[in-house]
C-alpha positions as CSV (number, residue, x, y, z in Angstrom):
1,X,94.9,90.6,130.2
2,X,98.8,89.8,131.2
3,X,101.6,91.1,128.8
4,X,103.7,88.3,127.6
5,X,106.6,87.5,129.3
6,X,108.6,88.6,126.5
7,X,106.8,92.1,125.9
8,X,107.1,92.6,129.4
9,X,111.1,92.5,129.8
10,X,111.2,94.4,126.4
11,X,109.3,97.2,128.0
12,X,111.7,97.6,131.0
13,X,114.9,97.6,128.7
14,X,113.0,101.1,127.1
15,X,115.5,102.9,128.9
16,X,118.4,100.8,127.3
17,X,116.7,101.3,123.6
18,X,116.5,105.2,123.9
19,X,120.1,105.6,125.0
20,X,121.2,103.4,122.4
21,X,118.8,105.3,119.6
22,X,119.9,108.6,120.3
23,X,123.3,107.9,120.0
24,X,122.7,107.0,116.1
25,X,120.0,110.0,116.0
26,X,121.1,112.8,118.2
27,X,119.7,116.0,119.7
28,X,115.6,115.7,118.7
29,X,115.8,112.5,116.5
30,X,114.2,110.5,119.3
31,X,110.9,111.3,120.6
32,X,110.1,109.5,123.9
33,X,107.7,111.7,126.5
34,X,104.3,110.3,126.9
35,X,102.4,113.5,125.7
36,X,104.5,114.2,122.6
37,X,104.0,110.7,121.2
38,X,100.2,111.2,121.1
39,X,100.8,112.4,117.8
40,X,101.6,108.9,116.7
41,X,99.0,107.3,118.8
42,X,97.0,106.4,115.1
43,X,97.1,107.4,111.7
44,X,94.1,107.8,109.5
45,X,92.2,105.0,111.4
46,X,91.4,106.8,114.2
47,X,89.3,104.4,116.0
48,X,92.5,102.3,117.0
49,X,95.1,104.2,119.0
50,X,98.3,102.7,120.5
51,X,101.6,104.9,121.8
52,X,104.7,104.1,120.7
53,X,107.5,102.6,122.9
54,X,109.1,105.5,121.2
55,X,109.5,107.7,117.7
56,X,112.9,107.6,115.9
57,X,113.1,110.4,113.2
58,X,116.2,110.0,111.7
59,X,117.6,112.5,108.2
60,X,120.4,110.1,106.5
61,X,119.6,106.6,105.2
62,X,122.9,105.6,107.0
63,X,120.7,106.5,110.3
64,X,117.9,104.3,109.2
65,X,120.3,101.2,108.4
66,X,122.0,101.5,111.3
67,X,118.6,102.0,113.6
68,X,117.3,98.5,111.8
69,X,120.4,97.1,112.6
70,X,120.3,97.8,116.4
71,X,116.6,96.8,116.1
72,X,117.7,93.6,114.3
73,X,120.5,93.1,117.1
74,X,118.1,93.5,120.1
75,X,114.8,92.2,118.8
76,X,112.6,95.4,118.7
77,X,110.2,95.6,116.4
78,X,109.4,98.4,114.5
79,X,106.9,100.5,112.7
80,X,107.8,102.6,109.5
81,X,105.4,106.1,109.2
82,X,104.8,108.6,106.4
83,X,102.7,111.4,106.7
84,X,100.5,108.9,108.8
85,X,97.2,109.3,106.8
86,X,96.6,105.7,105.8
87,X,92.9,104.0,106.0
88,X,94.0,100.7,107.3
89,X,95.9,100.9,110.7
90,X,99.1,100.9,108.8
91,X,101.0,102.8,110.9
92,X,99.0,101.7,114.3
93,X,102.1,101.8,116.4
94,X,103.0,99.0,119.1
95,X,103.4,99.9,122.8
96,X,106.6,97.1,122.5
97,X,108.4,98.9,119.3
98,X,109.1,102.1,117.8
99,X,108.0,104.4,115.1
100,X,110.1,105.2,112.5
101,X,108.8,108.6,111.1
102,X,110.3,109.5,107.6
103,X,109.0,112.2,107.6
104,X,112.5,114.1,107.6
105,X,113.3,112.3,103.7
106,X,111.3,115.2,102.2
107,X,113.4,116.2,99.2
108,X,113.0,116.4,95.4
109,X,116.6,114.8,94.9
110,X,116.7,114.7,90.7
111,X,114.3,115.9,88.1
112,X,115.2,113.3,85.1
113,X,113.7,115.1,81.8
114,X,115.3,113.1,79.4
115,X,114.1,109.9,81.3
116,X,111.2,111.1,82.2
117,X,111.3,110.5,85.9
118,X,111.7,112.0,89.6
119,X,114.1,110.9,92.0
120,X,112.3,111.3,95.7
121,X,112.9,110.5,99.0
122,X,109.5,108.9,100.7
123,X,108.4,112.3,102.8
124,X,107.9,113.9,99.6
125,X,104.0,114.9,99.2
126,X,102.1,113.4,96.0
127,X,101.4,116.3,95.0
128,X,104.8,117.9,95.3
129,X,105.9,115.7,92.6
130,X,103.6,117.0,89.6
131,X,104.2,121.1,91.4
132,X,107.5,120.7,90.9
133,X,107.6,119.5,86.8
134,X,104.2,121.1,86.3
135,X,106.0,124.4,84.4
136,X,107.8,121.9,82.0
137,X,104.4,120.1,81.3
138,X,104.8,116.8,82.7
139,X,102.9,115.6,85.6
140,X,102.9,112.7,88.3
141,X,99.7,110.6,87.4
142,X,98.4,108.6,91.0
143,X,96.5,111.4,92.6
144,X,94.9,110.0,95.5
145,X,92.0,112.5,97.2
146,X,95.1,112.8,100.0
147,X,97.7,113.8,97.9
148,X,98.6,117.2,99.5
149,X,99.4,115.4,102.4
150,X,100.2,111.8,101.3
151,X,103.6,110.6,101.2
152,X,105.8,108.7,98.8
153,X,106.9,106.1,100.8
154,X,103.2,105.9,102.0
155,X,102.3,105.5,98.4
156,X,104.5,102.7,97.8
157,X,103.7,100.9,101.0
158,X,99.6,100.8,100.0
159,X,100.4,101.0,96.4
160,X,98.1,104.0,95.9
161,X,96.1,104.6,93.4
162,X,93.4,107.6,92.9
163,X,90.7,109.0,90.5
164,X,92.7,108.7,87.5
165,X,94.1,105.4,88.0
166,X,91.6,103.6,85.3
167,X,94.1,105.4,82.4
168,X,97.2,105.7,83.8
169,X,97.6,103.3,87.1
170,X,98.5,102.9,90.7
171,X,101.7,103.7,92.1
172,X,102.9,99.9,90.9
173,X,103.0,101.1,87.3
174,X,104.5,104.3,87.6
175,X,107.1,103.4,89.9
176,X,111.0,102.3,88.0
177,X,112.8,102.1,91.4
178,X,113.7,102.2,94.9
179,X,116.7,101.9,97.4
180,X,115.2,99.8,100.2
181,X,116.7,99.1,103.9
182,X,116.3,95.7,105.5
183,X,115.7,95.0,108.8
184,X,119.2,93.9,109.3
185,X,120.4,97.4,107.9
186,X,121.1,96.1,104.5
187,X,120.4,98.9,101.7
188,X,119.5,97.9,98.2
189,X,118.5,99.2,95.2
190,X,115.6,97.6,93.5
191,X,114.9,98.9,89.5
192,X,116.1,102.5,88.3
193,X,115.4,105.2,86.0
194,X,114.1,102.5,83.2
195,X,110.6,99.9,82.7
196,X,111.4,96.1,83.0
197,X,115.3,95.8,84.6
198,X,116.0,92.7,84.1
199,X,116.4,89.6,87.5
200,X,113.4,88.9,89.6
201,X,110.7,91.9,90.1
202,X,111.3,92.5,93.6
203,X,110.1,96.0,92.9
204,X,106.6,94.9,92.2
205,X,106.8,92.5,95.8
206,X,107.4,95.7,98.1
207,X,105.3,98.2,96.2
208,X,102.0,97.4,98.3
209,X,103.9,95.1,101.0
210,X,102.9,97.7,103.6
211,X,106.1,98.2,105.5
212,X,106.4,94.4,106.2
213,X,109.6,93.9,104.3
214,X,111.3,97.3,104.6
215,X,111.4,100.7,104.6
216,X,111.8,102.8,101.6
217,X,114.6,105.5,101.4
218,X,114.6,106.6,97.9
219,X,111.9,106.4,94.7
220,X,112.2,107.1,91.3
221,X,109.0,107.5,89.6
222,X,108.0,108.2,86.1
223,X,106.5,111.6,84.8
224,X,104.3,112.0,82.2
225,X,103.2,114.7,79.5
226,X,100.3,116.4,80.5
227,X,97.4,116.1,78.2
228,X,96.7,118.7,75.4
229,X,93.1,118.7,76.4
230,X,91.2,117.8,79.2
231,X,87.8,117.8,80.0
232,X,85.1,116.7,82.4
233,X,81.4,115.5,82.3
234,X,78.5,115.6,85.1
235,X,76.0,112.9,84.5
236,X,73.0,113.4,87.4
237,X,71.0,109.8,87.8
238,X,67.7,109.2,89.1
239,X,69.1,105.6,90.8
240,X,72.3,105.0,91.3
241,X,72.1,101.9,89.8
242,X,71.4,103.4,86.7
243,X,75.2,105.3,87.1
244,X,76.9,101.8,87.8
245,X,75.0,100.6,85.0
246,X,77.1,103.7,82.9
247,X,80.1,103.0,83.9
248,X,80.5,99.5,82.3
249,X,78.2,100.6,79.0
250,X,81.2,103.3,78.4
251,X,84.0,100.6,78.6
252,X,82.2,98.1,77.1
253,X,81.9,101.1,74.2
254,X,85.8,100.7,73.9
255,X,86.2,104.3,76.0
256,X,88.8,104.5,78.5
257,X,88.4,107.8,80.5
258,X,90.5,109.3,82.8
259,X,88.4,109.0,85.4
260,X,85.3,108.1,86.4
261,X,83.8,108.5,89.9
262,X,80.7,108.1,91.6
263,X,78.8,110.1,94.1
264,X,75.5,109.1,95.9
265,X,72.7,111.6,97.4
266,X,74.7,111.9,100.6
267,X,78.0,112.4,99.1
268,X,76.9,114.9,96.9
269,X,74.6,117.4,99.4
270,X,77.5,116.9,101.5
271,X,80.3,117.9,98.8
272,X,78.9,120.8,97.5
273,X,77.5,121.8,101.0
274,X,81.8,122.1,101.7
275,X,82.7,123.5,98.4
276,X,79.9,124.8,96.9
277,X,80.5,123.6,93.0
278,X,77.7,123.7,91.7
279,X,76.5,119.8,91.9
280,X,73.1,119.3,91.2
281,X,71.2,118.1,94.6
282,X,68.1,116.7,92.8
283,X,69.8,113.7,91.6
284,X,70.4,110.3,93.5
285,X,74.1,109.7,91.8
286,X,76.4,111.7,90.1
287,X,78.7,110.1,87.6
288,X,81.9,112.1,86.8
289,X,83.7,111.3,83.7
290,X,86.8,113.0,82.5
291,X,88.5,112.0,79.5
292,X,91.9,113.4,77.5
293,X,93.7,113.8,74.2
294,X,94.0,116.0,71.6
295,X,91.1,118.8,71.4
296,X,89.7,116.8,68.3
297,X,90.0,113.5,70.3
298,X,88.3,115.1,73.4
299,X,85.4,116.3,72.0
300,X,84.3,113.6,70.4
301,X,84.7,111.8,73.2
302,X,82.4,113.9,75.6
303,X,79.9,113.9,72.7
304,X,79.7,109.8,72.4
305,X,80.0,109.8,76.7
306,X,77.0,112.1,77.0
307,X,74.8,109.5,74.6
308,X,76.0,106.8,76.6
309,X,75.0,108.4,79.6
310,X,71.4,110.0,78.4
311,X,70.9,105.9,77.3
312,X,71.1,104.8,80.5
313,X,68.7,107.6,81.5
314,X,70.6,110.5,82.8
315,X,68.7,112.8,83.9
316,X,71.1,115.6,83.6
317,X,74.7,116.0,81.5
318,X,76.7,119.1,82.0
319,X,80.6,119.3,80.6
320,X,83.3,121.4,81.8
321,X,84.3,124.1,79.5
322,X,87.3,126.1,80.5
323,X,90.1,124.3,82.7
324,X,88.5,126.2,86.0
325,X,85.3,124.7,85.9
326,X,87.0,120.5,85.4
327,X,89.1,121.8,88.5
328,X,85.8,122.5,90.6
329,X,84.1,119.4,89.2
330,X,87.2,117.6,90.9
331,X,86.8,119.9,93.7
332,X,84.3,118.6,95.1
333,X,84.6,114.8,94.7
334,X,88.5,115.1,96.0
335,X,86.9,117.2,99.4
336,X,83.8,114.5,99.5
337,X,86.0,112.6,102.9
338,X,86.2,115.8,104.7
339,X,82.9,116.7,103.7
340,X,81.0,114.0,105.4
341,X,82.6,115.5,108.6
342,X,80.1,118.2,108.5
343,X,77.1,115.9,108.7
344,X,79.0,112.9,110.7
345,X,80.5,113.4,114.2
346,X,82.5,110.0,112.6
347,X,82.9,107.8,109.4
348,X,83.9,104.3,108.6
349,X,85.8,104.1,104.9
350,X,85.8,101.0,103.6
351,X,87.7,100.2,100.7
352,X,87.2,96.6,98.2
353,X,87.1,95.9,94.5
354,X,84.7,94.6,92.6
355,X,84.4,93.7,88.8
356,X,82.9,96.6,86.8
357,X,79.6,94.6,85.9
358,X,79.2,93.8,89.5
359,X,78.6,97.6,90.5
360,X,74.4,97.9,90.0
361,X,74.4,94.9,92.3
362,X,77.1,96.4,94.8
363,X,75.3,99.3,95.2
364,X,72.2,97.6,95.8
365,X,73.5,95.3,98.3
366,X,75.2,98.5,100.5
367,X,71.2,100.3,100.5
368,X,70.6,97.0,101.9
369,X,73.3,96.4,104.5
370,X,72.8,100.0,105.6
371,X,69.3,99.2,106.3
372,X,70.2,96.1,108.4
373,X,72.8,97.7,110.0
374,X,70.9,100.9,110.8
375,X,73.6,103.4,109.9
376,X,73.6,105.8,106.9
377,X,76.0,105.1,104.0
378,X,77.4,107.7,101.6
379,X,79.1,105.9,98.5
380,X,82.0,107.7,97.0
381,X,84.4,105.7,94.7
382,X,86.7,105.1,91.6
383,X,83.8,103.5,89.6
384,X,85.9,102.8,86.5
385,X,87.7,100.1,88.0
386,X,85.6,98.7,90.6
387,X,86.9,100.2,94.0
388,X,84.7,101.1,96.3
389,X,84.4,103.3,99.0
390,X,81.1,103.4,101.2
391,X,81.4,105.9,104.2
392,X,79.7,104.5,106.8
393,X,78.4,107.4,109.1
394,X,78.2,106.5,113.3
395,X,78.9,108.4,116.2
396,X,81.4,106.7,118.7
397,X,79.9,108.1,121.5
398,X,76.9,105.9,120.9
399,X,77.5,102.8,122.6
400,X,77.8,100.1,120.1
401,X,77.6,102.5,116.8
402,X,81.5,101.5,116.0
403,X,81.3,97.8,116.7
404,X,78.0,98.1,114.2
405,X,80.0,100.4,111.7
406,X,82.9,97.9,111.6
407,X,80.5,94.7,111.4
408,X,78.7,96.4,108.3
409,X,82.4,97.1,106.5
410,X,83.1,93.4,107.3
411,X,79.4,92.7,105.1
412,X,80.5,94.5,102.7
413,X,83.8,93.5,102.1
414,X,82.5,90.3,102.3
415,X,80.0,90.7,99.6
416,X,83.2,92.3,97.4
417,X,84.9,88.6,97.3
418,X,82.1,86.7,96.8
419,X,81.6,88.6,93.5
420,X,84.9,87.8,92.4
421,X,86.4,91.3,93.9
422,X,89.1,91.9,96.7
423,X,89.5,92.8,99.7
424,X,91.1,96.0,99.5
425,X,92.2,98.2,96.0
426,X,94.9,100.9,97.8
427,X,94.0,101.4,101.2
428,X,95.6,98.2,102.2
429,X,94.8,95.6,104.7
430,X,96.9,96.9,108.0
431,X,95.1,96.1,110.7
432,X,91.6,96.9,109.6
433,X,91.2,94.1,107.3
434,X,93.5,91.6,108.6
435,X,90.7,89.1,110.4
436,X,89.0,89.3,106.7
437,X,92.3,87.7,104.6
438,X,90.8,84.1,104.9
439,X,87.9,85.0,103.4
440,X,89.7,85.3,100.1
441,X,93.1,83.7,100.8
442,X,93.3,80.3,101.4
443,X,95.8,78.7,104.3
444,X,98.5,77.9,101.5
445,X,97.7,81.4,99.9
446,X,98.9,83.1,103.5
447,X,101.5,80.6,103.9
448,X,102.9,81.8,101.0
449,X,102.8,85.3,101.5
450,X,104.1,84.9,105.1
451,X,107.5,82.8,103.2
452,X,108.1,86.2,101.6
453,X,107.9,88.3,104.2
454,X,110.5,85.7,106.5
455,X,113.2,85.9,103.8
456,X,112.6,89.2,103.6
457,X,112.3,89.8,108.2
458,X,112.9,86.4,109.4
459,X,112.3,87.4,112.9
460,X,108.7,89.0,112.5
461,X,110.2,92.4,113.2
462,X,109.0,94.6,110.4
463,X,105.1,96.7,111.5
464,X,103.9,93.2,113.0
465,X,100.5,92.3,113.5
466,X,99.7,93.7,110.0
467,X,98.3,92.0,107.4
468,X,98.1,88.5,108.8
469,X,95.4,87.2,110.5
470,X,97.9,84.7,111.8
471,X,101.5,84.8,112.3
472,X,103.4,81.4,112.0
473,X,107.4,80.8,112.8
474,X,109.3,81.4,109.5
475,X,110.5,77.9,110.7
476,X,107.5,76.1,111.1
477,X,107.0,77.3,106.9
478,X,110.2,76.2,105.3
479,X,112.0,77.1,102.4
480,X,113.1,80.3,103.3
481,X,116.5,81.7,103.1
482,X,118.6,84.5,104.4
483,X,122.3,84.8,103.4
484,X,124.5,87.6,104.6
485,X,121.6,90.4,104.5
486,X,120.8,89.7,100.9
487,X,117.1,88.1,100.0
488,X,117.8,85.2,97.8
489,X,114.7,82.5,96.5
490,X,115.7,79.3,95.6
491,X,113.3,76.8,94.5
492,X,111.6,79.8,93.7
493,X,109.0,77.6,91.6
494,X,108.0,75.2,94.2
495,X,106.7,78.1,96.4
């Protein structure tokens, strides 16, 4: 197939770009030999894989605002990267644009007691964030199964969420604020140190906008007390129906855990296979439940979620009693990905939301799928709130296997809207789900989405090709304005 005309000419003026990008990022900041940007060829979608034009790495947020500017100026488009583990094709790179790899903002820049918050820049780790107030007793509450590796920025991009978001939320409600850079090298500040700031909540637009408005310099998040007590439960299921079926009898019972996760067969042989917990292998799903509180609180708590549980026929209920046994529980659910390695040359995580009540019928419909399709399934997800996260297990050397694996993620996800779910619940849609937005978005409902991104990057410029299934001239949509670098909405309401 012929590159476009315009892609073309924007590949021969490379040579023009990188002199004019090392000038704002000196010495190593630009990364442009053909070997050394196979490193940014993918992130954690590997079955796409695209080098950069080039990889800018800049250190000061006056070296991002100034490379968005030139960008701006020229017409290149441009990528933003984290730590490059995202699900989705986020961070798939374009061969007519450059990366821009944060990976460089990686300090702790104010530890806020008194607010109760952490002032980061986006290549701070997940985890880092909870190390570093841990010895106070506070603690940073999304912990997706990434977290060692995820970044900040990342975080906010896909609006992360992990096992304990059912308590205590995504990355949406545990983030106060942000300084942001536009495309035009404009830097704002969005929120601060406190909930609710008053004006529009352009914090809550970019916070899962997947790097399509712009790229995220600085994050305050909130910090909370760690819990007095913790403790987790093992319910082992004959079917896993019967563990879906738990999940919504415990909510519906007025209990909010923690967490609560489910394993199938697969997942589980696999997990402890890695990390050798202690699971029990003769079960065909294993519920894990953790809940918090005071030590009174707690245990009655495990008490009324091991009745629930033995109700709905659990075969088996073991609770966690010293803090190094709920550690390995989470052990091996949080190692269950790289665990399917061992028994999967390659796997195919999909990622939608269903309601709660819909899960017995989910998980029936996936055994069914997989049977169609022909390729093993391992379920692993956030049962308490509905996100799922079938592994579909294929080899790629097999011809075909991938194009099957992807067309059984498509069924699935499918399946997820037409029970009243979503698409996606914190991998985002990137490039893996963008052909699926019509299937829940209506034409208006992505012509209204594609509005904010133009005030936002009125010339497309900002990870293109993501998200959208099809990209119209900010033009051709209408009501959108631009002043001076600064994102105003008027007529807001009529949008």
């Amino acid at each position: 197939m012929q590159m476009p005309a315009a892609d073309a000419e924007m590949i021969e003026r490379r040579a023009e770009f990188l002199v004019a990008l090392r000038d704002i990022v000196p010495g190593e900041g630009v990364i442009h030999e053909h070997a050394a940007l196979a490193a940014y060829e993918c992130d954690g979608l590997m079955a796409y894989r695209q080098r950069p034009m080039a990889v800018v790495l800049p250190e000061t947020v006056q070296q991002v605002s100034r490379i968005l500017a030139y960008c701006h100026n020229v017409g290149l488009k441009v990528v933003p990267r984290g730590a490059g583990t995202s699900l989705s094709g986020g961070a798939l790179p374009l061969a007519d644009g450059i990366v821009l790899g944060m990976g460089k903002f990686n300090r702790i820049v104010e530890i806020d007691y008194n607010n109760r918050c952490v002032v980061v820049q986006p290549g701070v780790t997940n985890l880092a964030i909870t190390e570093a107030v841990a010895d106070r007793g506070f603690y940073y509450a999304p912990d997706p199964s990434s977290q060692i590796v995820c970044s900040v920025g990342g975080n906010i991009a896909e609006n992360a969420g992990g096992v304990h978001c059912l308590k205590y939320g995504m990355t949406s409600n545990n983030l106060l604020g942000i300084e942001l850079v536009l495309i035009d090298g404009t830097v704002m500040r969005l929120g601060g140190k406190h909930l609710d700031p008053q004006a529009l909540d352009l914090l809550g637009v970019v916070c899962g906008s997947e790097g399509l408005l712009g790229v995220v310099t600085e994050a305050t998040v909130r910090i909370l007390r760690t819990p007095e007590t913790q403790r987790a439960l093992l319910l082992g299921f004959s079917e896993v129906e019967s563990a879906g079926a738990c999940v919504a009898e415990v909510i519906a019972a007025g209990i909010i855990p923690a967490a609560m996760e489910i394993m199938d067969r697969t997942a589980i042989h696999a997990a402890e296979s890695f990390v050798h917990v202690g699971y029990p292998l003769d079960v065909e799903a294993l519920l894990l439940v953790e809940v918090d509180g005071t030590a009174e609180e707690v245990e009655q708590l495990v008490d009324l979620v091991g009745a629930l549980g033995k109700q709905c026929g659990a075969g088996s209920l073991r609770s966690s009693s010293s803090e190094a046994e709920r550690i390995s529980f989470w052990a091996g659910r949080k190692a269950a990905f790289p665990a399917i390695g061992q028994i999967s040359p390659d796997y195919y995580c999909v990622d939608g939301t269903i309601p709660r009540g819909a899960l017995p019928r989910a998980l029936r419909q996936i055994t069914a799928l997989s049977a169609e399709f022909g390729l093993r399934v391992a379920n692993v997800f956030h049962a308490g709130d509905g996100n799922l996260h079938p592994l579909i297990l294929y080899d790629a050397d097999n011809d075909g296997e991938l194009e099957r694996a992807e067309e059984l993620g498509a069924a699935i996800l499918r399946f997820c809207v037409e029970v009243g779910g979503v698409l996606t619940g914190e991998h985002g849609v990137g490039v893996e789900k963008r052909d699926l937005m019509e299937v829940q978005f209506s034409k208006a409902d992505l012509d209204q989405q594609q509005r904010l991104k133009c005030a936002f990057d009125v010339g497309g410029l900002m990870n293109p090709g993501k998200v959208f299934p099809k990209l119209r001239r900010c033009a051709e949509l209408g009501r959108v304005h631009v002043h001076g670098g600064a994102v105003r909405f008027p007529d807001i309401e009529r949008f």
